[in-house]
C-alpha positions, 0 to 999 in steps of 0.5 A: 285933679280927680274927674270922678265926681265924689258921690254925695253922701245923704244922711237920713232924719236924726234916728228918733230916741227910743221910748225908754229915753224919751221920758220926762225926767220924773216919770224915769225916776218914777219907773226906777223907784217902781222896780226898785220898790219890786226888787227881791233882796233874797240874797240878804246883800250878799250881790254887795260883797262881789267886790271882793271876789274880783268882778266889777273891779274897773278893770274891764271885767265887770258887767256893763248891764249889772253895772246900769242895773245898780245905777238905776236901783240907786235912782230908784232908792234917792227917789224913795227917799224924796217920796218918803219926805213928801207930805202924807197926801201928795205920798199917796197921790204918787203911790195910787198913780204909780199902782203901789197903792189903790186906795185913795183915802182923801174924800175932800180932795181932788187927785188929780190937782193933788197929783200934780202939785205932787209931781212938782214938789217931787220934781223940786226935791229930785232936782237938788238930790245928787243922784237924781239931778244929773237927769234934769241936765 
C-alpha cells in the first residue's frame, strides 16, 4: 500500500450559468426575433448558395459561430410567424415591449394585463413549433 495519502480533491459551487443561458425560454426567443427582425438582407440571399462553394459541408469545414448564427436566425423567424398569428392587440403588446413599436393604440385596454395574456398564448404557440420547442425542454 501507498502511505502518501491521496490530497482531496474540493470542487468549488457549480460555475453559475451566464446571463445569455439563464433566459425564460420566451424572452430568448423574443431576443432572436429582435435580431432577426434588424438583420440586413443586402446580399439578396446570396449567404444561402454557400453551400455550393464547399464551406458548411459538414466535414468540419464550416464555421461553428455562422452555424449558431443561422440556428438563432431560424428561431428568430419560427417565432415571427407565431407573432404574426397572434390576435391584433396581444401582436402590439409584444411589438410595443420589445421596442419594435411604441404606440400603444388601444385606450380601453390595460397593457400590462394584455402583455401578459400575450406572452402566454405566445408561449403556447412556440411550445408546439418545431424550432422553438426543443428550448421549453
Amino acid at each position: 500500500m501507498n502511505s502518501k495519502a491521496q490530497p482531496t480533491v474540493r470542487r468549488g459551487p457549480p460555475a453559475a450559468r451566464t446571463a445569455e443561458h439563464s433566459h425564460d425560454p420566451v424572452d430568448l426567443c423574443l431576443e432572436l426575433w429582435k435580431e432577426w427582425m434588424q438583420q440586413c438582407d443586402r446580399d439578396l440571399g446570396a449567404h444561402t448558395m454557400r453551400g455550393l462553394a464547399g464551406e458548411g459541408d459538414g466535414y468540419g469545414s464550416g464555421d461553428v459561430y455562422e452555424a449558431q448564427r443561422r440556428t438563432d436566425m431560424r428561431i428568430g423567424e419560427a417565432t415571427n410567424a407565431q407573432i404574426e398569428n397572434l390576435s391584433r392587440i396581444h401582436y402590439w403588446a409584444i411589438y410595443r415591449a420589445c421596442s419594435i413599436a411604441t404606440a400603444w393604440r388601444f385606450p380601453n385596454a390595460d397593457f400590462i394585463q394584455v402583455l401578459a395574456e400575450a406572452r402566454d398564448e405566445l408561449e403556447t404557440k412556440l411550445r408546439k413549433n418545431i424550432c422553438t420547442a426543443v428550448l421549453f425542454g
